[in-house]
N, C-alpha and C positions, 0 to 999 in steps of 0.2 A: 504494500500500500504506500502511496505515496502522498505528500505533502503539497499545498499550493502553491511552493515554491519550488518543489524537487526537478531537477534536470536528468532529463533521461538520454544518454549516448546509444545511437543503434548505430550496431559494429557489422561491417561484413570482411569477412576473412582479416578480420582484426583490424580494420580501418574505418574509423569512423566516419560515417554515409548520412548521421539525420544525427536532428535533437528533438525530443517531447518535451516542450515546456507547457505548465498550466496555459491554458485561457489568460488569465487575470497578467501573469506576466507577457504575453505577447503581445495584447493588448495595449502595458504600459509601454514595450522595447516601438509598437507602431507608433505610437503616439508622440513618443521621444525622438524619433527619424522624424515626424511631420513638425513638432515644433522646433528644431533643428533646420528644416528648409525653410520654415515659416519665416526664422529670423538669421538667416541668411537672404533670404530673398527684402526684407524690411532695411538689414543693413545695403543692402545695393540698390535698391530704391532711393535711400537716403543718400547713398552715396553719388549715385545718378545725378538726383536733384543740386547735390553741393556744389557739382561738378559743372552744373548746368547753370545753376546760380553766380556763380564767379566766371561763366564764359569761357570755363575750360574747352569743351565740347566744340562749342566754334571754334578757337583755336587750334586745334586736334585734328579739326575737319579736315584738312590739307596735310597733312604729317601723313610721308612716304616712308613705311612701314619697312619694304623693301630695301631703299635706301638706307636706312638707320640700322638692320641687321648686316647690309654688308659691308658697311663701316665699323662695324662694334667687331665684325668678321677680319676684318685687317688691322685693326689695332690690334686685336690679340695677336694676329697670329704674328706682326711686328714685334711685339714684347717677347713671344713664343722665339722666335726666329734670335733674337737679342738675346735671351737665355743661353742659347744653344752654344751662338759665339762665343759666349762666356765663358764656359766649359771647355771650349777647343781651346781658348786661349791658355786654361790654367793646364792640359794636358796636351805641350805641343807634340808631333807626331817626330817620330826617330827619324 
């Protein structure tokens, strides 16, 4: 017999495949994912707004995506590439 709270592991060939939780506890684990989106979705709402408020969003409008990753793409690999020399330099070759 088991409890309202008790977790039940179903094993096949020793690997656990499912859980039996009460009613009452799945219930709260649904209701905890939905207030969880609830106020993730209010935080970016609000965050939307702020961003819209202050004329971020317009600003933004025109910002080439593309362009700024393949910039962010050549710095690194400039720093990357300056690492390397570094290295040669402190182990010159025979």
């Amino acid at each position: 017999m088991t409890t309202s709270h008790d977790v039940v592991l179903v094993e096949r060939a020793g690997k656990e495949v499912a859980v039996v939780v009460s009613v009452e506890d799945w219930e709260a684990a649904c209701a905890g994912r939905a207030n969880k989106w609830a106020r993730a979705n209010a935080m970016l709402a609000e965050y939307h707004e702020r961003l819209r408020t202050e004329g971020a969003i317009e600003r933004l409008k025109d910002f080439d995506v593309v362009e700024a990753i393949r910039a962010g793409r050549e710095e690194r690999d400039e720093q990357l590439y300056g690492q390397l020399r570094g290295r040669e330099s402190d182990h010159p070759s025979a």
